[in-house]
N, C-alpha and C positions, 0 to 999 in steps of 0.2 A: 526180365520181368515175367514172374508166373501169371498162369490165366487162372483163376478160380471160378468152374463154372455154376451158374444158380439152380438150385434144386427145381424139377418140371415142375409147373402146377397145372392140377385137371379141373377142370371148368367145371363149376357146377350152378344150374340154373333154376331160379326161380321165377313164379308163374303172379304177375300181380299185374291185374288189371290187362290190358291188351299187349303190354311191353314185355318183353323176358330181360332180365336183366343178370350179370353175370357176375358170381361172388368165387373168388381162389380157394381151395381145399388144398392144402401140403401134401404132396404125394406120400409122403410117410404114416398122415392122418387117416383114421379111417371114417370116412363122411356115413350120417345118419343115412343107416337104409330103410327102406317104408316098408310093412309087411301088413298087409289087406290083415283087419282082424277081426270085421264085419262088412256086409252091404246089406242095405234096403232101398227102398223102392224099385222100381224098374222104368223103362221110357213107353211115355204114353202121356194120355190127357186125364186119365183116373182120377180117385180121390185120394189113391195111392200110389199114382205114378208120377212121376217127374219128368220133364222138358226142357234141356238146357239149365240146368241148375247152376246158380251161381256162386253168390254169395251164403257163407253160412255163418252161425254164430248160437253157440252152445250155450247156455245157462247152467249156475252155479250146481242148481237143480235136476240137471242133466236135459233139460228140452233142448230140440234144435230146431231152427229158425231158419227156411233154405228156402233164399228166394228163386222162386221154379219159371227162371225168367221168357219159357217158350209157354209156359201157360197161364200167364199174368198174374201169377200169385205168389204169396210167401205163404209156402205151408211149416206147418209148428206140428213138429212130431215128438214122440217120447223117447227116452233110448232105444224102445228095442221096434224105434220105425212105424210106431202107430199113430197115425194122425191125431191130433190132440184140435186144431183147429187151421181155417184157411183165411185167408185175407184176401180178398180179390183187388189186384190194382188196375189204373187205368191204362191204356195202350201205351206205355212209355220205356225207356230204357232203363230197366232195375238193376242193377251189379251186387251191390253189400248193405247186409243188414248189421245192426248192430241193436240190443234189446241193453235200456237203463233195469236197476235195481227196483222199480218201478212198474215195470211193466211198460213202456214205452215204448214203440219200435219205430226206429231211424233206417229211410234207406235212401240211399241215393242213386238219383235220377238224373242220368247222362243228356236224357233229350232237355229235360229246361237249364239245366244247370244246378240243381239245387239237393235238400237233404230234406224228406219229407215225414212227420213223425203221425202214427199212430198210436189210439190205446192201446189198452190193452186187450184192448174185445175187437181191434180190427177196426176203428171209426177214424179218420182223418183228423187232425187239429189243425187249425188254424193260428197259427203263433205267431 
């Protein structure tokens, strides 16, 4: 009986929510490389800096929505990183945002359990 042995596979990991979890790349494959092709902000408490940034979420439009979770906000910036507007949240666990066609902004809050929605000018709803 011959052995036929199985091709290695290199581990490659993704980063979602507190868990890493672990997807096969073919050693023969060549897996997507990330090449830095901007930054902005920098870490601080600014109206331009970020603290723990978490969740983020782009529009069609190009704004980005980066919940700045060491400094209780989602700040909404333009592409090229200039604050457009903040949202101040309350002392809570923020992770991800996600913005409706609407203008809506959802995010979810690890300390109650729940997914809590804004307007679009930053005002809480109650739904």
């Amino acid at each position: 009986a011959s052995f036929q042995q199985q091709p290695q596979r290199a581990r490659a990991f993704s980063k979602s929510e507190s868990n890493l979890q672990g997807s096969s790349v073919q050693e023969d494959e060549t897996p997507y490389m990330n090449h830095l092709v901007g930054q902005f902000c920098k870490f601080g408490s600014g109206r331009t800096e970020l603290n723990l940034p978490h969740g983020i979420h782009s529009t069609p439009l190009g704004s980005l929505y980066v919940v700045d979770y060491g400094n209780r906000r989602v700040q909404v910036l333009d592409s090229k990183g200039r604050v457009l507007q903040q949202i101040t949240l309350e002392p809570k666990n923020y992770f991800d945002v996600a913005v409706n066609n609407k203008g809506l902004v959802a995010l979810t809050n690890s300390t109650d359990r729940t997914v809590e929605v804004y307007s679009k000018h930053g005002k809480p709803l109650h739904i």
